[in-house]
C-alpha positions as a Markdown table, in Angstrom:
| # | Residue | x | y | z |
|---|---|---|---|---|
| 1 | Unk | 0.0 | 0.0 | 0.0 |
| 2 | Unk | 1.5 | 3.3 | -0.8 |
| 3 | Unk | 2.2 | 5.2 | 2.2 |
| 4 | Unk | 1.0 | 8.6 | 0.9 |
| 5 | Unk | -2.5 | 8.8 | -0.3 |
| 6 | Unk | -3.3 | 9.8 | -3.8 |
| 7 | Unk | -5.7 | 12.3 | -1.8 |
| 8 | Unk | -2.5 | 13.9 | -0.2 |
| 9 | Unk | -0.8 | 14.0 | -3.8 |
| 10 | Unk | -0.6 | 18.0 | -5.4 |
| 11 | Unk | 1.6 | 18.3 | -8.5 |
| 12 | Unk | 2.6 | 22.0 | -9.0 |
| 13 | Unk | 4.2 | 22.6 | -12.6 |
| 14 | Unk | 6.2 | 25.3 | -13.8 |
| 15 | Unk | 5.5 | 26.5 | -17.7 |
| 16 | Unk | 2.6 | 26.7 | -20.0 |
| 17 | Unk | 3.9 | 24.6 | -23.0 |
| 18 | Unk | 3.1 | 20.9 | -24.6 |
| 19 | Unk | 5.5 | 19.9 | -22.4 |
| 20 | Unk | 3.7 | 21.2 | -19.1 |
| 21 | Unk | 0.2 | 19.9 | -20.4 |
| 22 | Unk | 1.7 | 16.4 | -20.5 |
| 23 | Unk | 3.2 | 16.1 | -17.0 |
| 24 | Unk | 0.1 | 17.3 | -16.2 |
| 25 | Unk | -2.0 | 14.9 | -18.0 |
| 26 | Unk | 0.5 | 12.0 | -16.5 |
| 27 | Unk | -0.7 | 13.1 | -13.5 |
| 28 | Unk | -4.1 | 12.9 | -14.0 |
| 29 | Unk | -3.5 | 9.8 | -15.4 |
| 30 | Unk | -2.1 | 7.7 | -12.9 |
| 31 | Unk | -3.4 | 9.4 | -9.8 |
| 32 | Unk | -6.8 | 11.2 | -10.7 |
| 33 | Unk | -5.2 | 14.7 | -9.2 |
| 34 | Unk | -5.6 | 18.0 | -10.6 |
| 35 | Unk | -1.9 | 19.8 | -10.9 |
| 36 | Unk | -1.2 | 23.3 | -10.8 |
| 37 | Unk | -0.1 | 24.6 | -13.7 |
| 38 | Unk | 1.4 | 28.6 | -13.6 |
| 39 | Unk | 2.2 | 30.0 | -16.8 |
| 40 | Unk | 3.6 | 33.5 | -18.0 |
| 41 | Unk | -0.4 | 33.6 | -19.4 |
| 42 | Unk | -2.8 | 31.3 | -20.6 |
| 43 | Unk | -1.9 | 29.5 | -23.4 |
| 44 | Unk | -4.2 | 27.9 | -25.3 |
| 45 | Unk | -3.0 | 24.6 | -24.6 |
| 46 | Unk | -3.9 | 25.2 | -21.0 |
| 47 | Unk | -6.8 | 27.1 | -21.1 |
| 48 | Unk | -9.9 | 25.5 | -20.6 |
| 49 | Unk | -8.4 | 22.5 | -19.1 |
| 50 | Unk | -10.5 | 20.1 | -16.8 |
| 51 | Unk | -7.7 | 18.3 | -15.9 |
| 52 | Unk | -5.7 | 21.0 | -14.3 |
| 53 | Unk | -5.7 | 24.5 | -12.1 |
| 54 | Unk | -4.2 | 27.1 | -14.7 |
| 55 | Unk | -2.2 | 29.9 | -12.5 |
| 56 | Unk | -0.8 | 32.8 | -14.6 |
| 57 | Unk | 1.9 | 34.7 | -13.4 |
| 58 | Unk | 3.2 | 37.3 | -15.9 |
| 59 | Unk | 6.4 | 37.9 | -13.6 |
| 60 | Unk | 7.5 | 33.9 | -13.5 |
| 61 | Unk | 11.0 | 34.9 | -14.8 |
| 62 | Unk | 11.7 | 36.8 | -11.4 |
| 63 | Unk | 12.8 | 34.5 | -8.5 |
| 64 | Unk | 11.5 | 36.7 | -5.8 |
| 65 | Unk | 8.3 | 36.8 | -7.7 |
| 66 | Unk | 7.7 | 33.1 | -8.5 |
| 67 | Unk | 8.8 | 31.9 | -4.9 |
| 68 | Unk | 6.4 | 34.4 | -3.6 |
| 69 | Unk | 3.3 | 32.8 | -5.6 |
| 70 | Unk | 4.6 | 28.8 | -4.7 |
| 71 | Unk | 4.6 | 29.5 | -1.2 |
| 72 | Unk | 0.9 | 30.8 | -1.7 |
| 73 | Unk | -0.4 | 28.3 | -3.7 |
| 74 | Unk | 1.4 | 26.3 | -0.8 |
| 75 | Unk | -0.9 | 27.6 | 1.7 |
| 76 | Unk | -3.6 | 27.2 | -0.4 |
| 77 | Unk | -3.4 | 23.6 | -0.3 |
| 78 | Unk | -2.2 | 23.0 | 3.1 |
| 79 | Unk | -1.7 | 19.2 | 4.0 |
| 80 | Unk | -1.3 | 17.9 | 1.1 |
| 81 | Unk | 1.7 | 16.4 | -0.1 |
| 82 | Unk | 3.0 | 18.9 | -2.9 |
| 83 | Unk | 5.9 | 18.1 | -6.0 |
| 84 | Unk | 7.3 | 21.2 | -7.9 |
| 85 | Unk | 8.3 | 20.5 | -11.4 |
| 86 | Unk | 9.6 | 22.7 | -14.3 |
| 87 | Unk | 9.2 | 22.3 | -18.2 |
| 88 | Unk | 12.0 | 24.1 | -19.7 |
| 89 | Unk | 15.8 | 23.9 | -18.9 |
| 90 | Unk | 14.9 | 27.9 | -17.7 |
| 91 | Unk | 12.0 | 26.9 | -15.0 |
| 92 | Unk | 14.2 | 23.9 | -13.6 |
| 93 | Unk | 17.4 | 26.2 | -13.2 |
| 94 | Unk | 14.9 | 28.8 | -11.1 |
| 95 | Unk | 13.6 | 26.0 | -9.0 |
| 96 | Unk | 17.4 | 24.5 | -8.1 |
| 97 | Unk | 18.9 | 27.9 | -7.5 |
| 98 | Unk | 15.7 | 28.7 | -5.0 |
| 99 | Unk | 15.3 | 25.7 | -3.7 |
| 100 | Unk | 16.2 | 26.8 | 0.1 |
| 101 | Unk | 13.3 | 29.0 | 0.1 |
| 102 | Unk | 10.8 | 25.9 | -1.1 |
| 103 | Unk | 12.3 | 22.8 | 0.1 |
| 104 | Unk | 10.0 | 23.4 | 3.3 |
| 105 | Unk | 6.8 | 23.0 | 1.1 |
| 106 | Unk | 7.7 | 21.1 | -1.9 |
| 107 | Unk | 9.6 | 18.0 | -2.8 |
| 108 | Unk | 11.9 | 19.1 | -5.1 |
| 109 | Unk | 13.3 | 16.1 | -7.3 |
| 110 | Unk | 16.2 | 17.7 | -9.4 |
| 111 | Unk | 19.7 | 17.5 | -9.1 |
| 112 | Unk | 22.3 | 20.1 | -7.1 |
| 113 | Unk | 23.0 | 22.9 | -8.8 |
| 114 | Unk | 26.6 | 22.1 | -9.1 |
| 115 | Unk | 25.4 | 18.8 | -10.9 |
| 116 | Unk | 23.0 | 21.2 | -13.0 |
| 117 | Unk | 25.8 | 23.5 | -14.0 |
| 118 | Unk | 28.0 | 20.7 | -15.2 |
| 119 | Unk | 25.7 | 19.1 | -17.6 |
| 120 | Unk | 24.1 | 22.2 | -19.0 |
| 121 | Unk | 27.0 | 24.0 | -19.6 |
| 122 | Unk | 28.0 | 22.7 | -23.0 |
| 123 | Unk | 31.9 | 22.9 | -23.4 |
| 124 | Unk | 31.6 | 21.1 | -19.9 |
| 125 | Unk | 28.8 | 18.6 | -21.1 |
| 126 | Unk | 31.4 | 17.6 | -24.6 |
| 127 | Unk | 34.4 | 17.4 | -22.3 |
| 128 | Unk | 32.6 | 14.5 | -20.6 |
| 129 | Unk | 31.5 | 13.1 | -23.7 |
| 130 | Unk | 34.9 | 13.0 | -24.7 |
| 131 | Unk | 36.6 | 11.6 | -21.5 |
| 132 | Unk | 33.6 | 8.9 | -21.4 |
| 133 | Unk | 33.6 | 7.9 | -25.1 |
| 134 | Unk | 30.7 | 8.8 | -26.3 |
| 135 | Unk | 30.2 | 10.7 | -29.5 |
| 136 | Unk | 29.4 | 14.5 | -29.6 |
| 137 | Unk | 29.7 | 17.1 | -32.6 |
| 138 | Unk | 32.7 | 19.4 | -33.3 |
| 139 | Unk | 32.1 | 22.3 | -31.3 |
| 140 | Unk | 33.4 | 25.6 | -30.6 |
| 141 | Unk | 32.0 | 27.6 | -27.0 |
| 142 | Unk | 32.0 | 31.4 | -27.7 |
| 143 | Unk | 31.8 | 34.2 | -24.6 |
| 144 | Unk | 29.4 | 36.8 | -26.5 |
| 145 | Unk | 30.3 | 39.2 | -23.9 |
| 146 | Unk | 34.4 | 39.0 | -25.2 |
| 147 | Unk | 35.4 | 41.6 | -27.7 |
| 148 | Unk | 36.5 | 38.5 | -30.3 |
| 149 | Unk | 34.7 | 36.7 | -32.4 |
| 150 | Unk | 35.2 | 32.6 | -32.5 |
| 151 | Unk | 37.8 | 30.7 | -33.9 |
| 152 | Unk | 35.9 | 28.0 | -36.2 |
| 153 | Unk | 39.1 | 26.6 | -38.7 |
| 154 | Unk | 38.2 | 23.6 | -37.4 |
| 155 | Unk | 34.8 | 23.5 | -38.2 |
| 156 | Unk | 33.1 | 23.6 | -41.7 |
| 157 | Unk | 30.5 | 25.7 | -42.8 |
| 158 | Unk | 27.6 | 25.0 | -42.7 |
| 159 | Unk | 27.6 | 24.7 | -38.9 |
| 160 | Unk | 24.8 | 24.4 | -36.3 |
| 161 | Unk | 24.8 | 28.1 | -33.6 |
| 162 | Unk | 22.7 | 28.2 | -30.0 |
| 163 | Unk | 22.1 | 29.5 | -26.7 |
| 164 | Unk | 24.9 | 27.7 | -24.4 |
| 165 | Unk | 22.5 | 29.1 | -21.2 |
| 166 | Unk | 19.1 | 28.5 | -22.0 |
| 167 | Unk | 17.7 | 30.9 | -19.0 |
| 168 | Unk | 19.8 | 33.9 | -20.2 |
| 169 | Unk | 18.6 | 33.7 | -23.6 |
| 170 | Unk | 14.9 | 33.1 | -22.5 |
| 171 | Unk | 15.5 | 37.0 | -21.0 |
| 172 | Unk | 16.3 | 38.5 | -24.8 |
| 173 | Unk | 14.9 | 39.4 | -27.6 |
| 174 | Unk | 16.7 | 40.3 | -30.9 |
| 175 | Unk | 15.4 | 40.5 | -34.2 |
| 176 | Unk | 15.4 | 37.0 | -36.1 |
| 177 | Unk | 15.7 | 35.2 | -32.8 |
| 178 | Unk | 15.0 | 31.4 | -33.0 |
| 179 | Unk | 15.9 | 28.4 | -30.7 |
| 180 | Unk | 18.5 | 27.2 | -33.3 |
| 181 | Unk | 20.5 | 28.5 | -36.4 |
| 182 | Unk | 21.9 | 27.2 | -39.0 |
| 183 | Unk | 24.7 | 29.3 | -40.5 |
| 184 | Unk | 25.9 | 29.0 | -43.7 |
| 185 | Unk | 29.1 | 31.3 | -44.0 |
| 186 | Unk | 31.7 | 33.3 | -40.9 |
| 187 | Unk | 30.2 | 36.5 | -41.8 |
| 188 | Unk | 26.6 | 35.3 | -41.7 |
| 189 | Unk | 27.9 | 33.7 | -38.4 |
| 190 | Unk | 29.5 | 37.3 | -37.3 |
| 191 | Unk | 26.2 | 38.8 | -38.2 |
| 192 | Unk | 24.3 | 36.7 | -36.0 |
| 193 | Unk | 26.5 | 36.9 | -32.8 |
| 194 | Unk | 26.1 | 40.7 | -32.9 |
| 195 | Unk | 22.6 | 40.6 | -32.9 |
| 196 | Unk | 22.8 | 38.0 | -30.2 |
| 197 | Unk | 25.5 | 40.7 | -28.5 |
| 198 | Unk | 23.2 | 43.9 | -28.9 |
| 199 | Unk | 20.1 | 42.4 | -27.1 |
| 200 | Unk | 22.2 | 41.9 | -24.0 |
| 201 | Unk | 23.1 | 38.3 | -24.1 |
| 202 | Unk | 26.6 | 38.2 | -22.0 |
| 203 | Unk | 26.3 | 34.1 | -21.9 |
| 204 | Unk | 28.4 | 31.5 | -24.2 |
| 205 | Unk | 26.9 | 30.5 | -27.5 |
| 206 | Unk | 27.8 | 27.2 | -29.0 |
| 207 | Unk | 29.2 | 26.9 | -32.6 |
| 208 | Unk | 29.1 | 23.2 | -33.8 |
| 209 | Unk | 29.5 | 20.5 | -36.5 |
| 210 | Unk | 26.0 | 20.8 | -38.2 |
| 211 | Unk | 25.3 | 16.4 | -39.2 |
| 212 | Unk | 23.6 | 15.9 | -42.5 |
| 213 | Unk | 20.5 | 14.1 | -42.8 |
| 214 | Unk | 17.1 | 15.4 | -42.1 |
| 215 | Unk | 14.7 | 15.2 | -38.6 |
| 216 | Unk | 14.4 | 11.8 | -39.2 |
| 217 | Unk | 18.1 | 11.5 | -38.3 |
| 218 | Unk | 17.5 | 13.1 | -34.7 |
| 219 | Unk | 17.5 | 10.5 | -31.5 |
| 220 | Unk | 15.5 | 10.8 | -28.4 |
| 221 | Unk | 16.6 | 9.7 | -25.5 |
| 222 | Unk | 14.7 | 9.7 | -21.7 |
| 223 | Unk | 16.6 | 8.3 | -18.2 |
| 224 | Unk | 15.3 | 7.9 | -14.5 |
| 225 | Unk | 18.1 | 7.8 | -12.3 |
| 226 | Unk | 17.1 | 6.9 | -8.6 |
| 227 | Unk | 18.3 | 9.2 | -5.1 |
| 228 | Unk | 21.2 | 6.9 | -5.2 |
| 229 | Unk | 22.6 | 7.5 | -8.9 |
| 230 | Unk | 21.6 | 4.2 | -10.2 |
| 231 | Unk | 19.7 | 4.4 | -13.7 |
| 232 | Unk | 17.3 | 2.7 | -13.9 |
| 233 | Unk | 14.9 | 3.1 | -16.7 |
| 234 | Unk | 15.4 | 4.1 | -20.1 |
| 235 | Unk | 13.3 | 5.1 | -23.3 |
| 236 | Unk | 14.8 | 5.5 | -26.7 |
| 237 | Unk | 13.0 | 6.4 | -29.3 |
| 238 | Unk | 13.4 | 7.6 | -33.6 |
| 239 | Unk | 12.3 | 11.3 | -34.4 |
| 240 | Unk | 10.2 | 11.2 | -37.5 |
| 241 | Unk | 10.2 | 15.1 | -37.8 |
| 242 | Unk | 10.5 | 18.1 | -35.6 |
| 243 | Unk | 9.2 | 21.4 | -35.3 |
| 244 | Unk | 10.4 | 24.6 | -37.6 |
| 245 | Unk | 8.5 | 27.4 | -36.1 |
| 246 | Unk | 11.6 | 29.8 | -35.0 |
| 247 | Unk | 10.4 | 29.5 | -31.0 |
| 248 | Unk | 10.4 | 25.6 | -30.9 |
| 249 | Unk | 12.8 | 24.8 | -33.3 |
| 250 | Unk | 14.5 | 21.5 | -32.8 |
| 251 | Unk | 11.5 | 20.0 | -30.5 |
| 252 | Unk | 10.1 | 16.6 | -31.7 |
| 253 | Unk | 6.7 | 16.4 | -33.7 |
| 254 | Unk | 6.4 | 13.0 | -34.2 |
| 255 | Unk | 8.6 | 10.1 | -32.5 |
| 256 | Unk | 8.5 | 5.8 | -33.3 |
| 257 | Unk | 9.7 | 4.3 | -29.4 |
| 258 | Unk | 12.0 | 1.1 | -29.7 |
| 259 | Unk | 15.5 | 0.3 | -28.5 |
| 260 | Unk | 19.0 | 0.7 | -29.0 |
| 261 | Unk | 21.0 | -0.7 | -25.7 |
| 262 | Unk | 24.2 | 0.6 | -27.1 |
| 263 | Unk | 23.5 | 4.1 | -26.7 |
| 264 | Unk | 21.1 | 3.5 | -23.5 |
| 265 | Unk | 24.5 | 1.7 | -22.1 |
| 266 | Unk | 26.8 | 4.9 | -22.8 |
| 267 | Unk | 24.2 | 7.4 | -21.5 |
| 268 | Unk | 24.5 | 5.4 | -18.6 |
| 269 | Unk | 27.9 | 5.7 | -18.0 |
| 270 | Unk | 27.8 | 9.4 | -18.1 |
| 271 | Unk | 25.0 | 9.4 | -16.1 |
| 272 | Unk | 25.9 | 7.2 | -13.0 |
| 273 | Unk | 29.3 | 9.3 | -13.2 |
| 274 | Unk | 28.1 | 12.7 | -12.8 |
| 275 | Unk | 25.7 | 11.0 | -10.1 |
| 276 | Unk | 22.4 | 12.0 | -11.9 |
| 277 | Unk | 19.4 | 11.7 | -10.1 |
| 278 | Unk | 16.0 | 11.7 | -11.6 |
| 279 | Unk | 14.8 | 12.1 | -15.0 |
| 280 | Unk | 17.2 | 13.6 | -17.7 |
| 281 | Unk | 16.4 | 13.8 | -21.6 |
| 282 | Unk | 19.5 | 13.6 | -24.3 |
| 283 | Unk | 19.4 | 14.9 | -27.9 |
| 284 | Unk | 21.4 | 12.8 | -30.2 |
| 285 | Unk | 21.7 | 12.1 | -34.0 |
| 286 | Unk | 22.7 | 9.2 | -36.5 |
| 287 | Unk | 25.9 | 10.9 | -38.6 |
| 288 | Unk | 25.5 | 9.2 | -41.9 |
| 289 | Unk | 29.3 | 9.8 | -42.9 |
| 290 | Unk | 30.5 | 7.5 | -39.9 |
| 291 | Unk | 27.2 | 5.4 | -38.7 |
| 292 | Unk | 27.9 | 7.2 | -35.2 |
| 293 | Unk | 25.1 | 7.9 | -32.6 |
| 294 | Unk | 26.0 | 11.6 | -31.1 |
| 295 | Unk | 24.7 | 13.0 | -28.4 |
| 296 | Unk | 24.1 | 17.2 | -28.6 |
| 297 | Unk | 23.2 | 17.9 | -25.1 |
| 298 | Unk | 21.3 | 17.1 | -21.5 |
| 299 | Unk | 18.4 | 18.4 | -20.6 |
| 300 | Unk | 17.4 | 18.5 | -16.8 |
| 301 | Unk | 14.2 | 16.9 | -17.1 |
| 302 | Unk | 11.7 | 15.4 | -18.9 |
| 303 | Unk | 11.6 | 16.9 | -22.3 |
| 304 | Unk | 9.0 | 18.7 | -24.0 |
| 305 | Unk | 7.6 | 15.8 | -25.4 |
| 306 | Unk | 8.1 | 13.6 | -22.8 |
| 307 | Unk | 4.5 | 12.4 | -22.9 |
| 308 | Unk | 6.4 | 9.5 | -26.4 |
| 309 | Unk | 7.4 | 7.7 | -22.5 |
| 310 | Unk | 3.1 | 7.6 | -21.0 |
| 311 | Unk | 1.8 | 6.8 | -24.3 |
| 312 | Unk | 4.5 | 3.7 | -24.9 |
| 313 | Unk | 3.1 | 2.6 | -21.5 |
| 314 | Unk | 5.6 | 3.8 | -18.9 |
| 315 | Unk | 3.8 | 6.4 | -16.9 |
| 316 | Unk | 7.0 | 9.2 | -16.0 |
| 317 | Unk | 4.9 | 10.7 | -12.7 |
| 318 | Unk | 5.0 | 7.0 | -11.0 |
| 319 | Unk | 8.8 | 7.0 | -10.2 |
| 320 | Unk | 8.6 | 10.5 | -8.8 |
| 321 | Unk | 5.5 | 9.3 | -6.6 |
| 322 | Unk | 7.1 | 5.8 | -6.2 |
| 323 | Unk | 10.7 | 7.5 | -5.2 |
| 324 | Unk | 10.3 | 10.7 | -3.6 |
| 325 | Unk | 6.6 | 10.7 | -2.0 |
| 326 | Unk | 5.8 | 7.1 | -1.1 |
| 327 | Unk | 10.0 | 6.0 | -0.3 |
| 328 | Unk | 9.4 | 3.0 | -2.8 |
| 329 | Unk | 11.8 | 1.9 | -5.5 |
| 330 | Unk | 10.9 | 4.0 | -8.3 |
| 331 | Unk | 10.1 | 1.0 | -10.6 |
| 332 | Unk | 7.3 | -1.8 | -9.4 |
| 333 | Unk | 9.1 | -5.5 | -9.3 |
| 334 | Unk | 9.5 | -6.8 | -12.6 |
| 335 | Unk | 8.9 | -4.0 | -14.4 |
| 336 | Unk | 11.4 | -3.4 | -17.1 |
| 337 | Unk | 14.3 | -1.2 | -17.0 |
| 338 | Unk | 13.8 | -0.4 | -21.0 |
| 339 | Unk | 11.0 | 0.7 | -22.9 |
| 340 | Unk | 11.1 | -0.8 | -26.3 |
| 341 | Unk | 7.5 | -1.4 | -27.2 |
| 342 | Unk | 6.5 | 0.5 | -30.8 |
| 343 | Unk | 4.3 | 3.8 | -30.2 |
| 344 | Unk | 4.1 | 6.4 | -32.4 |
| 345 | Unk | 3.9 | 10.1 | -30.3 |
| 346 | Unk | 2.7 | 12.8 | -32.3 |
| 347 | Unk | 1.7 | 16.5 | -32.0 |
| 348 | Unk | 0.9 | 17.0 | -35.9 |
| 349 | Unk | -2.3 | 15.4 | -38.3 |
| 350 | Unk | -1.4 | 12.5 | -39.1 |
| 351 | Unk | -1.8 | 13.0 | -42.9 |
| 352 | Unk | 0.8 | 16.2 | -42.5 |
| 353 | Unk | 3.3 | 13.9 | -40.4 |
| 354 | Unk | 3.2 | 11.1 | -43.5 |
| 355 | Unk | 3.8 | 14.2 | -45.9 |
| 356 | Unk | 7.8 | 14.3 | -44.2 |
| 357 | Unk | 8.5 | 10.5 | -44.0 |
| 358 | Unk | 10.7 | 9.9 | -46.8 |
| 359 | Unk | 11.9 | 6.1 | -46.1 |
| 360 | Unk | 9.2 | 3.8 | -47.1 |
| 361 | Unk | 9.9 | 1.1 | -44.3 |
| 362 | Unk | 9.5 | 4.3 | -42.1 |
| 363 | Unk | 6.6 | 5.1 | -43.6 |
| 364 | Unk | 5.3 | 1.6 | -43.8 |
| 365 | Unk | 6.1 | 1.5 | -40.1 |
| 366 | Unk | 4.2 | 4.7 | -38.9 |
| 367 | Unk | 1.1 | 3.5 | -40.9 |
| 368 | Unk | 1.2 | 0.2 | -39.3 |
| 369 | Unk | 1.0 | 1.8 | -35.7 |
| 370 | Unk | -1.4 | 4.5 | -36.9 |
| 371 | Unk | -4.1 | 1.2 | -38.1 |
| 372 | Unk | -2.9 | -0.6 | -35.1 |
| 373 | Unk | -4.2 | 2.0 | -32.4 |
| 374 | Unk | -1.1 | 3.0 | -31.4 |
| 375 | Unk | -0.4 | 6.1 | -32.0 |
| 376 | Unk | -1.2 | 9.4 | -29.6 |
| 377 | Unk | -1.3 | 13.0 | -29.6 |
| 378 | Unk | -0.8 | 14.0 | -25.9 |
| 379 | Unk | -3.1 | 17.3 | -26.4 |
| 380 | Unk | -6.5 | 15.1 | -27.4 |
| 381 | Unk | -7.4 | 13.7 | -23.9 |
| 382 | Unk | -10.6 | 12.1 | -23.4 |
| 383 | Unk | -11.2 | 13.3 | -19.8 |
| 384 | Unk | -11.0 | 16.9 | -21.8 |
| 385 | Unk | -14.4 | 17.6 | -22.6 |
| 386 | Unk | -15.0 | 21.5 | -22.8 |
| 387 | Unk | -15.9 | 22.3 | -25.9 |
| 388 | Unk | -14.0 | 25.6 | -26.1 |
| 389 | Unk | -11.0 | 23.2 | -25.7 |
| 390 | Unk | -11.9 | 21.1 | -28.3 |
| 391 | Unk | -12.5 | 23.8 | -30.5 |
| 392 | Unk | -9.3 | 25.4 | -30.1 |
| 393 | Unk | -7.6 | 21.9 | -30.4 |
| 394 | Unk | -9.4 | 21.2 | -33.9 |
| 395 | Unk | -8.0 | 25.2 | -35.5 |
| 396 | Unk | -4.6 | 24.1 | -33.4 |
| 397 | Unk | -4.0 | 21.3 | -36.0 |
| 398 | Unk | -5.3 | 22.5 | -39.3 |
| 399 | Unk | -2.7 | 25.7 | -38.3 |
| 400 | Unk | -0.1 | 23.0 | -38.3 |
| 401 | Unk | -0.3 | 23.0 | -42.4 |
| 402 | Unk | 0.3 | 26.3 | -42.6 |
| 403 | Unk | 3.1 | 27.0 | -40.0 |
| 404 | Unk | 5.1 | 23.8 | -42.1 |
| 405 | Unk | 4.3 | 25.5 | -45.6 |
| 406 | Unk | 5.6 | 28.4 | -44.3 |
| 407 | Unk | 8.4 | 27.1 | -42.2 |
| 408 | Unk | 9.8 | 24.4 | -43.5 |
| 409 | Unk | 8.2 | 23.9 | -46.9 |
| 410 | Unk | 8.5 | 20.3 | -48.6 |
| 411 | Unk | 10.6 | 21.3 | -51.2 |
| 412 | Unk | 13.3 | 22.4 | -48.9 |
| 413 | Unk | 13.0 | 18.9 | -46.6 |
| 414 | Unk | 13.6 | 17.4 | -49.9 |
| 415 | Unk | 16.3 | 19.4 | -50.5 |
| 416 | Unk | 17.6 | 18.5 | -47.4 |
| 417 | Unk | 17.2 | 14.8 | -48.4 |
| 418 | Unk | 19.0 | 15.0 | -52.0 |
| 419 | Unk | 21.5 | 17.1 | -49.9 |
């Protein structure tokens, strides 16, 4: 029997995305509970929501601010046992430097900072890559705030540029800003890092080896590590095609779960030597020069669309309960330690997601699952039933058409391809 009561159970979630509706909807899932969500404002993919309590907090990017409104809501569910989670890198970082002032309230499952600070900083996260022999892209770390600009002989061009500190370049904006560039030449690379410059960014940005191959060559990768920095589950999965809007570039649209216990094995080793703790989320990608599997970077949590794990049948709130809240191993006996049953996860129409799926034993593949039943899009819930919701979920998708003809057209993905 578990010794806290679902009753006593109160998620609170930081964020307003995809990936904040599907923590919440794990929640509701496995426990019946209604989680907190607080968002900058009320997205559309909270709003309306019976399954959760939508909080908005305009000021959630100041620490004093945020603490101020979890130690209310707090109050305003005295006794029961509460959870604080974040869905971006951003939100996790603001929990873990502030834990002091919340670890009387809230359990708190993330990492210590100085284990935060040494996986999300990115020249630190390669250096272990290297030292623990696992692959990772050419890279170059640039201090924006330096009067230089980066040495990159020893890249070629095109190359792959980003944020190397997600929460400072959440507080920016700068015309032409996206999530990810891809930079064709130095000066176009020049250009970009003073824009990146002039909006106040002080932070490192990373300059790397941009692999060939479109999404369909991207890796996901999701890891629960228990309080002792033992790993013990893992679910691996193929992207089938990402998203292209400039503010979510890079996130996964559609992914097929299955296995690969090579690459499970080496996230392992860099987790259990780091002593992780938790869940953490790796992007890789399939370089088709060398057949190698690198891995671009941590993230400190469950990612965006961490609801691929729920849907494949391995619910990611139960360890958390399991672990933190009921002092249980955070896997039931005999459950297994990989995922490896085929589920397709996807946010798109299924008719668009086909429209990108080049490989026809891919394709074949994602048809077979789609006939099959097993398939899900984590935003069409049936315990949703308010039909302002529904209505906003059904314009939602057919927007989806338009945001890929506009963003990322098929004639450049087969571009891409023939590239």
């Amino acid at each position: 029997m578990a010794a806290v009561p679902t009753s006593d159970l109160q998620p609170v979630i930081l964020g307003g995305d995809i990936g904040a509706y599907s923590l919440a909807r794990t929640f509701h899932e496995a426990y019946g509970v209604r989680p907190v969500v607080v968002s900058t404002v009320a997205t559309g993919l909270v709003r309306h929501s019976r399954i959760l309590t939508n909080v908005v907090e305009p000021r959630i990017d100041q620490p004093d601010v945020v603490v101020a409104r979890l130690r209310a809501i707090a109050a305003e569910h005295a006794g029961k046992r509460l959870i604080l989670l974040g869905s971006a890198d951003w939100l996790v970082r603001t929990i873990v430097e502030n834990r002091d002032r919340l670890e009387d309230l809230y359990v708190v499952p993330y990492v210590q900072r100085d284990v935060l600070d040494r996986v999300t900083d990115k020249e630190s996260f390669g250096r272990l890559c290297g030292e623990l022999g696992l692959g990772h892209p050419a890279t170059v770390v640039h201090d924006v705030g330096s009067d230089t600009m980066p040495d990159t002989s020893t890249l070629r061009f095109p190359v792959i540029a980003k944020t190397g500190d997600t929460a400072a370049y959440h507080r920016v904006e700068f015309p032409g800003k996206k999530k990810v560039f891809t930079v064709g030449s130095p000066a176009e690379l020049h250009a970009l890092l003073g824009r990146v410059k002039a909006s106040g960014y002080r932070a490192p940005f990373i300059i790397q080896d941009l692999i060939p191959g479109d999404d369909s060559g991207m890796r996901i990768l999701t890891c629960y590590c228990d309080r002792t920095g033992r790993m013990r589950f893992a679910s691996y999965g193929q992207v089938l095609l990402e998203e292209h809007t400039p503010g979510a570039l890079g996130n996964p649209a559609g992914i097929v779960t299955g296995g690969d216990g090579e690459i499970v094995e080496q996230a392992r080793r860099l987790l259990e030597h780091i002593g992780w703790t938790g869940w953490a989320n790796f992007d890789l990608k399939a370089d088709p020069r060398d057949g190698r599997t690198v891995f671009f970077e941590l993230n400190p949590r469950l990612g965006r669309s961490n609801f691929y794990i729920t849907a494949a049948g391995r619910n990611t709130a139960e360890p958390y309960v399991r672990e933190y809240l009921e002092g249980l191993s955070p896997l039931a006996d005999g459950e297994p330690e990989q995922l490896t049953t085929a589920h397709l996860y996807t946010v798109l129409p299924r008719r668009l997601l086909l429209r990108y799926i080049a490989d026809p034993a891919l394709r074949a593949r994602v048809r077979g699952l789609m006939r099959a039943g097993r398939a899900t899009n984590p935003l069409w819930y049936r315990a949703e039933r308010d039909p302002r919701r529904i209505a906003y979920l059904v314009i939602a998708q057919l927007n989806q058409f338009r945001k890929y003809r506009r963003h990322y057209p098929v004639a450049a993905w087969r571009e891409i391809g023939r590239a």
